[in-house]
N, C-alpha and C positions, 0 to 999 in steps of 0.2 A: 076883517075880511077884505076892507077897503082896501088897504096899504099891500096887503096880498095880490090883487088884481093889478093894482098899479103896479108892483114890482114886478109882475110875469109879464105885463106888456114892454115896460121899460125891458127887459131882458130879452125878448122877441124883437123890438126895434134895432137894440144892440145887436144879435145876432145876424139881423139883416142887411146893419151898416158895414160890419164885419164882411159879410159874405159878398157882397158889392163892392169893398175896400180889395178884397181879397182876391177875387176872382180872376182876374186878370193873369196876375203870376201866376195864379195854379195853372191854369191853362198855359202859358207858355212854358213851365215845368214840364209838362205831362207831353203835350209835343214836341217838347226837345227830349225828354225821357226816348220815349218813343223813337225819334230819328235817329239817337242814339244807338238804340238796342240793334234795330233793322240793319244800321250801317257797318255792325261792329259784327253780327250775326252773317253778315253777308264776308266781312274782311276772314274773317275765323275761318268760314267754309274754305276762301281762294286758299286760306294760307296751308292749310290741312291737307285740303283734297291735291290743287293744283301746285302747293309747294312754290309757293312767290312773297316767303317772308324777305327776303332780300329787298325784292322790288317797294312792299311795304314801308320796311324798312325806312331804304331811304328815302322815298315821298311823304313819312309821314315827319322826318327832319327835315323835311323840306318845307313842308307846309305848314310847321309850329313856326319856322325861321318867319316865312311868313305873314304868319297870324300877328306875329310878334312884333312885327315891322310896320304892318300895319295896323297895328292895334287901336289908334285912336280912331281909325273910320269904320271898325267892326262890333257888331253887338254887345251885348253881355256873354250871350250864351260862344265864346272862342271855342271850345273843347267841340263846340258840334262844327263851327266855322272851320275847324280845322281838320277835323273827318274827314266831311266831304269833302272839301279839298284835296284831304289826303288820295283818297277813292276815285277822284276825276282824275287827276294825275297818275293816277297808276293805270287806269285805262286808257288817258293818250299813251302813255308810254309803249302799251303792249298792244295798241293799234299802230303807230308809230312802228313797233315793231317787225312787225310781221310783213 
């Protein structure tokens, strides 16, 4: 019964070191998930509704170029670095424009 209690505690400590270890990532997963979805959900509508895959287009080869160029002074998470960028740049552009 002994060795019993002592291994569910051992495995609850373990679990808690885990979740501490862990935590962190998860969370910056889940909000770059996130940024992700909104900024892609938001691109999809312009490109559909308003008809500015072109514009897309080219700002989001613009801002991989970039991402890419500047790579060693940018996050981990490039793929979101590079959205938004994408997204800022196509709206100076069609302020810019008009």
């Amino acid at each position: 019964m002994l060795p019993a209690i002592i291994a569910l505690i051992a495995f609850i400590i373990f679990v808690v070191i885990l979740t501490v270890l862990f935590l962190k990532p998860l969370v910056v997963v889940l909000a770059n998930t996130i940024i992700l979805y909104l900024l892609f959900l938001r691109v999809y509508t312009e490109i559909t509704k308003y008809k500015r895959a072109k514009i897309y287009t080219t700002t989001a080869i613009i801002a991989l170029l970039i991402v890419y160029l500047l790579g060693n002074f940018l996050p981990l998470w490039w793929i979101t670095t590079a959205g938004m960028l994408m997204f800022v740049m196509t709206h100076l552009y069609i302020m810019y424009k008009k």
